[in-house]
C-alpha positions as CSV (number, residue, x, y, z in Angstrom):
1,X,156.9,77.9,85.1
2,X,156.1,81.6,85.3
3,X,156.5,81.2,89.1
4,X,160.0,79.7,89.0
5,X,161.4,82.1,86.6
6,X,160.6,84.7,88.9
7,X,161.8,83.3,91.7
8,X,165.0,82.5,90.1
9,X,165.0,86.3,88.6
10,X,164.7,87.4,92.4
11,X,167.8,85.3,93.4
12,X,169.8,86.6,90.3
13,X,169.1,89.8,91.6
14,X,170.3,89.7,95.0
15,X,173.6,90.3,95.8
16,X,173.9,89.5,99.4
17,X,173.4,86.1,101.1
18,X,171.9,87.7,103.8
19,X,168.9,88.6,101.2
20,X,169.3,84.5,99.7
21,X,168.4,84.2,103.8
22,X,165.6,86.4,103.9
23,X,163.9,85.5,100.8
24,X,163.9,81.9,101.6
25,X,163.2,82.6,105.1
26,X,159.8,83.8,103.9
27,X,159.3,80.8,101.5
28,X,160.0,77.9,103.7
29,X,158.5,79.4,107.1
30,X,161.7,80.1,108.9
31,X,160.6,82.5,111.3
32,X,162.7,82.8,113.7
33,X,162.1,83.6,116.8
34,X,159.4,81.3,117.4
35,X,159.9,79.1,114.5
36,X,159.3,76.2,116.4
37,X,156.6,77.7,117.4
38,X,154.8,78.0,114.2
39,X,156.0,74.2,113.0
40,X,154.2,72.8,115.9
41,X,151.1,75.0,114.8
42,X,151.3,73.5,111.4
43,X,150.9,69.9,112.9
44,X,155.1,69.6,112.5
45,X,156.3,68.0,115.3
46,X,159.1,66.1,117.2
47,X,158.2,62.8,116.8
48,X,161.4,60.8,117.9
49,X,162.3,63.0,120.8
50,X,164.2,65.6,121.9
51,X,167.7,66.8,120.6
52,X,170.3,66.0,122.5
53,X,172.5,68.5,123.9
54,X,176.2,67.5,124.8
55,X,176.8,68.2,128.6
56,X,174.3,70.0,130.3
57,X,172.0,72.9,130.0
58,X,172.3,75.3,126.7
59,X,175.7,73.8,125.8
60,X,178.2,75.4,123.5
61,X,177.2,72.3,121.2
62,X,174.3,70.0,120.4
63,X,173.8,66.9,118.5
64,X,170.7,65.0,116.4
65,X,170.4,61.8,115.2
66,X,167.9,61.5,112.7
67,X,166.6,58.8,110.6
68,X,166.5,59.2,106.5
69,X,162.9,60.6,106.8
70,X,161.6,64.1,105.1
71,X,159.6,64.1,108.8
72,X,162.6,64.5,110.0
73,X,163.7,67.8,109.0
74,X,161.8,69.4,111.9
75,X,163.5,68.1,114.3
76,X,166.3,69.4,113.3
77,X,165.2,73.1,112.1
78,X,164.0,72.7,115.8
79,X,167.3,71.9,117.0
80,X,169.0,74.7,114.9
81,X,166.2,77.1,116.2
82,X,166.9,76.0,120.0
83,X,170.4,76.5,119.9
84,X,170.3,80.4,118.3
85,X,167.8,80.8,120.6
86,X,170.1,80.1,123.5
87,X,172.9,81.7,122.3
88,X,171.6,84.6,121.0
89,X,172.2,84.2,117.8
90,X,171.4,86.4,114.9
91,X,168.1,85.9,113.4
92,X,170.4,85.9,109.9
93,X,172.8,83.0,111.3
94,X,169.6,81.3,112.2
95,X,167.5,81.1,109.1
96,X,170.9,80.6,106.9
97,X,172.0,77.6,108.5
98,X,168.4,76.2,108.6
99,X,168.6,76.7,104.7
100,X,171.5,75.4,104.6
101,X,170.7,72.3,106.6
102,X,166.9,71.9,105.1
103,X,169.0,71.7,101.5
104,X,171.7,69.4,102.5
105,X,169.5,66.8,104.4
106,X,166.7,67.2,101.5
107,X,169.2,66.2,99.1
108,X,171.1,63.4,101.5
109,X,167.7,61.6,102.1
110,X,166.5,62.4,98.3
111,X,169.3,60.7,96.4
112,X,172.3,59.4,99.0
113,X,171.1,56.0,99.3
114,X,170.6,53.0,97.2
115,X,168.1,51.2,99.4
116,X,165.0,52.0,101.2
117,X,166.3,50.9,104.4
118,X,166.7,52.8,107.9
119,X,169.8,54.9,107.8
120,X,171.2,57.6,110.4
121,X,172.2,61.0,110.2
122,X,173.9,63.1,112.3
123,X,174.0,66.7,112.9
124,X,176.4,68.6,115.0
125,X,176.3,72.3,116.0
126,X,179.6,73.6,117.3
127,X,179.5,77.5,118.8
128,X,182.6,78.7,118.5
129,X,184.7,82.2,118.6
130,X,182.4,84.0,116.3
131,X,181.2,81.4,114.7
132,X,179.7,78.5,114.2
133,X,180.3,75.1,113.1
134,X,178.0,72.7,111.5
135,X,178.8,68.6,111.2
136,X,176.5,66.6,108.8
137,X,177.6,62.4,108.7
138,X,175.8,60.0,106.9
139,X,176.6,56.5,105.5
140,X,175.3,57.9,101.8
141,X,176.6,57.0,98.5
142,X,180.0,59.2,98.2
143,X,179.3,62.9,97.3
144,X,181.4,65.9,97.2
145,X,179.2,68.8,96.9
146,X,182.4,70.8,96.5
147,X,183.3,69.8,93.3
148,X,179.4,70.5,92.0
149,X,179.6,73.2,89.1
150,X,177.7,76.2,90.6
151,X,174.5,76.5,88.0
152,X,173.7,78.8,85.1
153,X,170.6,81.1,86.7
154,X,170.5,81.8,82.8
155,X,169.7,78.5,81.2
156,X,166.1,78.5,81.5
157,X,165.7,75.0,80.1
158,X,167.2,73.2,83.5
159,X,165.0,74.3,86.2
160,X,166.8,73.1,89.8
161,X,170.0,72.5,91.1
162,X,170.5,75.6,92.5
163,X,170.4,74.2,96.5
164,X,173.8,73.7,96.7
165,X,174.6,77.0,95.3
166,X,172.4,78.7,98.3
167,X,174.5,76.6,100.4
168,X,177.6,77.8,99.4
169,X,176.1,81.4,99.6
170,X,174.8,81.3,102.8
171,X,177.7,79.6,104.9
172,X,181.1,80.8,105.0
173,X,183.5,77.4,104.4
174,X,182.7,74.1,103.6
175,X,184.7,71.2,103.8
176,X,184.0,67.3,102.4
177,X,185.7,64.7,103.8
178,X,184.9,60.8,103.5
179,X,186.0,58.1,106.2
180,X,185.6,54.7,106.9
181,X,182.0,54.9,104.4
182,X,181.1,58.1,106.6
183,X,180.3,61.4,104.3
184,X,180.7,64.5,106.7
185,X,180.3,67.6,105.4
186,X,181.6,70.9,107.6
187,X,179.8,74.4,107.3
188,X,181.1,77.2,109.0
189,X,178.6,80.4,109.8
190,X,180.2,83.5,110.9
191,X,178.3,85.4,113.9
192,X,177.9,89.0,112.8
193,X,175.3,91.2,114.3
C-alpha cells in the first residue's frame, strides 16, 4: 500500500499532463521511439497480424481490429507507435495516447461485456490539422466515461479509479456517443512540439 500511496502522491503533485505522460511512460514501458522494439524483446508480440492502414503507405489514418483479449493491447500500442513514428509525432503525443488507449481498452475488455464470448474492437487514428483524432467502437455494455466523477487523490481508503481521470488529462476532448448498440468514444490529441 506504501507503494501506491506514493505513486498517487507523485500524480497529485504534477501539474502538467505532459508529466502524467512521462511518469507513466516509465511505468508501463512506453518508450518511444523504439517501443515496439522493446515489446517484441519482452516476448510481446503481434499475434493476429498487422494493423491495417487505410489507403496506402503511412496514411494520414489507420485502423485495428482487435479481439477482447489483454494480448491484445500490443498490437495496438504498436499501431499507435507506427503511426507517430511516421508522422513525426511528438514523443509526448505518442506515450499520451498510448495511456490513454492502454486505459480505455483495459477497462472495455475488463468490465464492458457480460459474456466471455469473442467480441471486436476497433481503433481508429485520424491525423488531422494539428491534431489527432482517436475512434474507439465496441459492442460493450453502455458506458459514458464522461459522466464518471473525477476521483478524490485524497481518500486513501478507495485505491483505483483514477484511469479515466489520466484519460481526461492527457487528451484534449472527449466525446461519447452510443449507436445502433455501438459505444464509440472520440479523443482528440493536440500536436505541439
Amino acid at each position: 500500500m506504501l507503494g501506491a500511496e506514493r505513486d498517487v502522491n507523485h500524480i497529485r503533485a504534477a501539474t502538467c499532463p505532459c508529466i502524467f505522460a512521462e511518469y507513466f511512460a516509465s511505468t508501463m514501458g512506453y518508450t518511444h521511439p523504439g517501443a515496439g522494439a522493446w515489446r517484441l524483446g519482452k516476448g510481446i508480440d503481434m499475434a493476429n497480424g498487422p494493423s491495417v492502414p487505410s489507403r496506402t503507405g503511412s496514411s494520414a489514418s489507420s485502423e485495428i481490429r482487435i479481439a477482447n483479449t489483454m494480448s491484445e493491447l500490443a498490437r495496438v500500442a504498436e499501431l499507435v507507435d507506427s503511426f507517430g513514428a511516421d508522422h513525426k509525432l511528438p514523443n509526448s503525443v505518442i506515450v499520451a495516447l498510448n495511456v490513454s488507449l492502454d486505459e480505455i481498452l483495459n477497462n472495455i475488455i475488463s468490465y464492458g461485456y457480460d459474456d466471455t464470448a469473442r467480441h471486436d474492437i476497433v481503433v481508429r487514428l485520424e491525423l488531422g490539422r494539428e491534431k489527432v483524432e482517436v475512434v474507439v467502437e465496441d459492442d460493450g455494455r453502455p458506458f459514458n466515461p464522461l459522466v464518471v466523477p473525477a476521483p478524490d487523490l485524497n481518500d486513501k481508503s478507495r485505491p483505483g479509479g483514477v484511469g479515466l481521470h489520466f484519460v481526461r488529462s492527457l487528451t484534449d476532448e472527449l466525446k461519447y456517443a452510443r449507436r445502433d448498440g455501438i459505444n464509440q468514444l472520440r479523443l482528440m490529441k493536440r500536436i505541439v512540439e
